[in-house]
KOLMAR-614951 format. One line per field, with one value per residue (C-alpha): residue number from 1; chain; residue in one letter; z, y, x. Coordinates in nm, 4 decimals. Each point is the difference from the previous one (the first is absolute). Layout:
N
seq <- (NUM | ...)
mol <- (A | ...)
type <- (A | ...)
Z <- (Z | ...)
Y <- (Y | ...)
X <- (X | ...)
***
This chain:
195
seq <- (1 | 2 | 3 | 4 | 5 | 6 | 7 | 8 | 9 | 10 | 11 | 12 | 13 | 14 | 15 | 16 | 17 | 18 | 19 | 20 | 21 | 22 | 23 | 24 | 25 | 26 | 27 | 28 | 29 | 30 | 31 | 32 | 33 | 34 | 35 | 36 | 37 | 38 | 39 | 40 | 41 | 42 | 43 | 44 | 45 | 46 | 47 | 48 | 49 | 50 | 51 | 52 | 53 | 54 | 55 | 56 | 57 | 58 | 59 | 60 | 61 | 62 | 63 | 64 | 65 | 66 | 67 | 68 | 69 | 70 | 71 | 72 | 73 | 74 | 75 | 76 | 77 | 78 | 79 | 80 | 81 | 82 | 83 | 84 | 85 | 86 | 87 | 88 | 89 | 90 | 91 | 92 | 93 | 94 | 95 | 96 | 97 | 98 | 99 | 100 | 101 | 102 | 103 | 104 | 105 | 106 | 107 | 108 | 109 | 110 | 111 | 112 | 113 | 114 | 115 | 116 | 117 | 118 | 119 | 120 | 121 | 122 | 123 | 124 | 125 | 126 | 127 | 128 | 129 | 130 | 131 | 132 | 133 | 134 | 135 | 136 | 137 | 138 | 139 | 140 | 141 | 142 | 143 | 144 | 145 | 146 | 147 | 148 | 149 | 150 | 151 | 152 | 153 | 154 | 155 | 156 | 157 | 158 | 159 | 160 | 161 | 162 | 163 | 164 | 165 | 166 | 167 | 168 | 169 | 170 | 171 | 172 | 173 | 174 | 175 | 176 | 177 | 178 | 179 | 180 | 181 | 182 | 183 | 184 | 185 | 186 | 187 | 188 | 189 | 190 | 191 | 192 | 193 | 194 | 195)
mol <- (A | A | A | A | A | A | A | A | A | A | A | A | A | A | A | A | A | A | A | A | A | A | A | A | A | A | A | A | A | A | A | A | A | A | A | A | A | A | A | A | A | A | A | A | A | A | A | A | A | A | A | A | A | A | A | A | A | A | A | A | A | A | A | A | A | A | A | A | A | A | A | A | A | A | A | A | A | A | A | A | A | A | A | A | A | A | A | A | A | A | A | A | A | A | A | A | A | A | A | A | A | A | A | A | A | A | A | A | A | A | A | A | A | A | A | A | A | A | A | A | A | A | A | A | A | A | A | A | A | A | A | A | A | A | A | A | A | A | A | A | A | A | A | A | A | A | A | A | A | A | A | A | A | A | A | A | A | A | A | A | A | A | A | A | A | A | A | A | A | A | A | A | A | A | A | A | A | A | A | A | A | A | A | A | A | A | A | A | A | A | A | A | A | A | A)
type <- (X | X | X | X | X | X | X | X | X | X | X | X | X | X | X | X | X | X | X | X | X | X | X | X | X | X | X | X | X | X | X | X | X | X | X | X | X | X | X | X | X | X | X | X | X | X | X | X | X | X | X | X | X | X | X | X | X | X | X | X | X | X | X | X | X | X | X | X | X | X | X | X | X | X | X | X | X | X | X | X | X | X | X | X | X | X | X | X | X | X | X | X | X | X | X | X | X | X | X | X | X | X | X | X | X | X | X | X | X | X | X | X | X | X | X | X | X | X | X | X | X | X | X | X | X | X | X | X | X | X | X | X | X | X | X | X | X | X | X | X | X | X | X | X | X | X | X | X | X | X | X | X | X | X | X | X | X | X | X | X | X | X | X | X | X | X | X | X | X | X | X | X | X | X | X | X | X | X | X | X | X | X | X | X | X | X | X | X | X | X | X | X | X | X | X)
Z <- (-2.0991 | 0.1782 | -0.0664 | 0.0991 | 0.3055 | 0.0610 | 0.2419 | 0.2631 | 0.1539 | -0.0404 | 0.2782 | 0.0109 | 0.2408 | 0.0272 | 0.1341 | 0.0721 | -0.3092 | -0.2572 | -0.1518 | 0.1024 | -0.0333 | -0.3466 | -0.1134 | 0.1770 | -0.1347 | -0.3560 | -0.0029 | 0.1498 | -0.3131 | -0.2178 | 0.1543 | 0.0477 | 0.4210 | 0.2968 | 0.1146 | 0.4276 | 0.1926 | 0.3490 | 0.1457 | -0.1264 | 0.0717 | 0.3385 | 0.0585 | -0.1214 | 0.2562 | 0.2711 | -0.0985 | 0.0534 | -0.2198 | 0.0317 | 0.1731 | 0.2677 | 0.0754 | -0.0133 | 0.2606 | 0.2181 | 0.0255 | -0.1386 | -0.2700 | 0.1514 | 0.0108 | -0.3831 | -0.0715 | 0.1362 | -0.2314 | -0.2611 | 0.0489 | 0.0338 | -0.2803 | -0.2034 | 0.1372 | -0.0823 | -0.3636 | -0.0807 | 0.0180 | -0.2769 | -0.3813 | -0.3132 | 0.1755 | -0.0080 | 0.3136 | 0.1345 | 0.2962 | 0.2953 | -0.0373 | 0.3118 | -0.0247 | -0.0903 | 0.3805 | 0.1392 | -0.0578 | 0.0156 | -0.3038 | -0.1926 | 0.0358 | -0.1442 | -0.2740 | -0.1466 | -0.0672 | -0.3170 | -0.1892 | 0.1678 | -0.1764 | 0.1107 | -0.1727 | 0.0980 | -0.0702 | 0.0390 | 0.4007 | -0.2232 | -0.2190 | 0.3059 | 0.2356 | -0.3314 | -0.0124 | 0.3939 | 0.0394 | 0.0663 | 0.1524 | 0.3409 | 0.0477 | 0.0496 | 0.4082 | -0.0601 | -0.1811 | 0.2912 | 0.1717 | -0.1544 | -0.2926 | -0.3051 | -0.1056 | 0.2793 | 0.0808 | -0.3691 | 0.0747 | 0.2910 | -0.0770 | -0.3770 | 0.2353 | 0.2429 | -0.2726 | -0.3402 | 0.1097 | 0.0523 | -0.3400 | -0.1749 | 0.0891 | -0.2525 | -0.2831 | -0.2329 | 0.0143 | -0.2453 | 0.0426 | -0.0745 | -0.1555 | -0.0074 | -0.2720 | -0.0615 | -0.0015 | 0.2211 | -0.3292 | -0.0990 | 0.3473 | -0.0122 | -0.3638 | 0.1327 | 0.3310 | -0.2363 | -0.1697 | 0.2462 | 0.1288 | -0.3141 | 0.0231 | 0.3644 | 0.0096 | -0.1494 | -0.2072 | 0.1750 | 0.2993 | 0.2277 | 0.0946 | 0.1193 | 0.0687 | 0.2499 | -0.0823 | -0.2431 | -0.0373 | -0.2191 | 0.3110 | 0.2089 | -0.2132 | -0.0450 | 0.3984 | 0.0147 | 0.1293)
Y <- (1.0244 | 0.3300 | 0.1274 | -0.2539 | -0.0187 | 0.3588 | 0.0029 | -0.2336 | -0.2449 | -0.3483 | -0.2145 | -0.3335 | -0.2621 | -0.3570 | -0.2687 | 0.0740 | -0.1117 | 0.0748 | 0.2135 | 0.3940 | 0.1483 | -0.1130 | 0.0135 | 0.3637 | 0.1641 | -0.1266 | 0.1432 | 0.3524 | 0.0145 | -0.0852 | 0.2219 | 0.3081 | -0.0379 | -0.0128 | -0.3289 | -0.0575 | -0.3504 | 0.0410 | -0.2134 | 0.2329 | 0.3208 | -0.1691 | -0.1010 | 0.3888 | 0.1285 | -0.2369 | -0.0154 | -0.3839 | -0.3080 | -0.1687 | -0.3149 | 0.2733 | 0.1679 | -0.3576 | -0.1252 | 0.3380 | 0.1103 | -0.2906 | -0.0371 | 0.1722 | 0.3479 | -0.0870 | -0.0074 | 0.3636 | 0.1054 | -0.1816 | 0.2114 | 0.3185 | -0.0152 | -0.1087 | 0.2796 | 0.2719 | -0.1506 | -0.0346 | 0.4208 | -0.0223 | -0.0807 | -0.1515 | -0.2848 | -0.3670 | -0.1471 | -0.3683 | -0.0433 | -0.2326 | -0.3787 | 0.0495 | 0.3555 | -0.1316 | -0.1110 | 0.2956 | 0.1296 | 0.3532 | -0.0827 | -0.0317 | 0.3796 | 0.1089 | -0.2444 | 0.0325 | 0.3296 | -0.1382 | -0.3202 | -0.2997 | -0.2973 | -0.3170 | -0.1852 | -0.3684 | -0.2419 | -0.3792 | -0.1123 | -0.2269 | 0.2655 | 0.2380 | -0.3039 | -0.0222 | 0.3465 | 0.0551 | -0.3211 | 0.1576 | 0.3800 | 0.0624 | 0.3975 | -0.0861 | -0.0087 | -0.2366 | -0.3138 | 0.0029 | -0.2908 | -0.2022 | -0.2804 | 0.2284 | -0.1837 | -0.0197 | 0.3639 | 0.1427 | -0.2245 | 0.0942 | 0.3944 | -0.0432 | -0.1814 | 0.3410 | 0.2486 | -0.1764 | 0.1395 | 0.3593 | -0.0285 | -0.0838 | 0.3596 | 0.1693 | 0.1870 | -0.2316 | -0.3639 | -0.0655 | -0.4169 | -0.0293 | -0.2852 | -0.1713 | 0.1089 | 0.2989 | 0.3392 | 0.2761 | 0.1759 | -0.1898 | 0.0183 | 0.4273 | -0.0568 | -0.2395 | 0.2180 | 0.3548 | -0.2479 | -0.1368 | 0.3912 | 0.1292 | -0.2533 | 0.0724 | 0.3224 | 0.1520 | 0.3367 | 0.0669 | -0.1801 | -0.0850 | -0.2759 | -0.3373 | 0.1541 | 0.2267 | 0.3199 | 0.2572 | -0.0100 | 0.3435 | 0.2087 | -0.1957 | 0.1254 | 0.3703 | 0.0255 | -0.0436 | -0.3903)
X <- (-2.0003 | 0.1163 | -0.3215 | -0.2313 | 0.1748 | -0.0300 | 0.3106 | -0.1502 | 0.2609 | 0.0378 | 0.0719 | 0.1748 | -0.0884 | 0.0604 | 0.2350 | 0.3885 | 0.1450 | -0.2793 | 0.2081 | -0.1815 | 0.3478 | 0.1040 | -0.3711 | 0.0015 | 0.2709 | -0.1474 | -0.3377 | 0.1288 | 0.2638 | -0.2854 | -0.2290 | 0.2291 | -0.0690 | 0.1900 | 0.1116 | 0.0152 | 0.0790 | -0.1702 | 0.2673 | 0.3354 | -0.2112 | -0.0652 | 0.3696 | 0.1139 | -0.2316 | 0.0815 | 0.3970 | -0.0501 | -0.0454 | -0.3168 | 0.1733 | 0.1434 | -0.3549 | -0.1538 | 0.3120 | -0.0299 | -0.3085 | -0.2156 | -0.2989 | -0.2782 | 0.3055 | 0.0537 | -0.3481 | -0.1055 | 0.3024 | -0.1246 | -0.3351 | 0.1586 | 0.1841 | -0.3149 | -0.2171 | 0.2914 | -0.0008 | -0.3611 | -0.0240 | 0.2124 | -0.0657 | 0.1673 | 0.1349 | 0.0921 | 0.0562 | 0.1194 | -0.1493 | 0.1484 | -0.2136 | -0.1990 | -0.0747 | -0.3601 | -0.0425 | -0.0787 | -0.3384 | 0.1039 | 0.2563 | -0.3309 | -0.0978 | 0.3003 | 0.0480 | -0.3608 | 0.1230 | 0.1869 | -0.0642 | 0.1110 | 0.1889 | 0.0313 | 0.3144 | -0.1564 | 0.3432 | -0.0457 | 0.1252 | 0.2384 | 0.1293 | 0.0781 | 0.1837 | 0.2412 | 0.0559 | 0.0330 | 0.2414 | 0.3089 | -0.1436 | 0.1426 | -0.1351 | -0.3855 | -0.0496 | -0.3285 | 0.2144 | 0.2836 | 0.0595 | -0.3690 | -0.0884 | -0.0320 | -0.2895 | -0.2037 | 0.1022 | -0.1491 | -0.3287 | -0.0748 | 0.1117 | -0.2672 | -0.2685 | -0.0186 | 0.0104 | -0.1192 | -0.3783 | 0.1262 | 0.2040 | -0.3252 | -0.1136 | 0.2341 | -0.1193 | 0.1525 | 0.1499 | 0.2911 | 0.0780 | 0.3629 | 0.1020 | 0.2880 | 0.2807 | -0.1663 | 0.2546 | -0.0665 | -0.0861 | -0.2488 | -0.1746 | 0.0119 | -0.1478 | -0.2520 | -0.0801 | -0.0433 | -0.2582 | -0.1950 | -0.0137 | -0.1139 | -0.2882 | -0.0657 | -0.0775 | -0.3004 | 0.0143 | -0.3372 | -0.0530 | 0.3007 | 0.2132 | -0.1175 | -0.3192 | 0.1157 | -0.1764 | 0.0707 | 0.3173 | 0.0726 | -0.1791 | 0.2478 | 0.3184 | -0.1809 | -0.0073 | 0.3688 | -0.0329)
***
């Protein structure tokens, strides 16, 4: 797989809760990479929870973080990285993440209210109707989601094992040996100029 991939980075995007972490961590073990989460890289550099910089300084602070930290990280290689669920709002976050392969970890609006019932550490579910909250939250980004690389539906019961074994699939049939990723170009002169 390794080779295929020729280094290039996979990121992770999707809803809070889709599991990018777990799913992360699995695919860099398999794949011998690097694993990062945007959000503790962005709390190490900040030396503040995500709920503080949220509280203090707001969204719009946490979000030029957020795009900081993803522009230092796409100059690097051999990484899998969870990014933060809205990191696919701003446009600029698209520059940087085309320079990997993006994957979208699509998880049922059911499926994540379960799993998000009892979290108190996400700044976007304080004090709101879970339900409504992830609707509205899948309505604003579901279209920008759809412009991943690859989609991996999650369904529900399925271990964070079988998802990495499903996403290294749906990879493998993604990219091209000749002729790129989703039709974006050639994607071997894209790895050979260091992208």
């Amino acid at each position: 797989m390794d080779d295929l991939l020729k280094g290039v980075n996979l990121y992770l995007v999707g809803m809070m809760g889709s599991g990018k972490t777990t799913v992360g961590q699995l695919l860099a073990d398999r794949l011998g990479y690097q694993f990062v989460d945007t959000d503790v890289l962005i709390e190490r550099v900040a030396g503040q929870s995500v709920s503080q910089i949220f509280a203090e300084v707001g969204e719009a602070a946490f979000r030029k973080l957020e795009s900081q930290v993803l522009a230092q990280l796409s100059a690097y290689t051999r990484r899998a990285i969870a990014t933060g669920g809205g990191i696919v709002l701003n446009r600029e976050n698209w520059g940087y993440l085309r320079h990997g392969i993006v994957v979208w970890l699509d998880v049922p609006l059911e499926q994540l209210q379960t799993r998000l019932q009892a979290d108190t550490t996400r700044p976007l579910l304080q004090d709101t109707d879970l339900a409504t909250k992830l609707r509205t939250l899948m309505e604003q980004r579901q279209s920008l989601y759809a412009q991943a690389d690859v989609r991996v539906t999650c369904d529900p019961g399925e271990t964070p094992t079988q998802v990495a074994t499903r996403t290294i699939d749906q990879i493998r049939q993604t990219i091209k040996p000749t002729g790129g990723v989703g039709g974006r170009g050639n994607w071997e002169s894209e790895i050979g100029n260091g992208k």
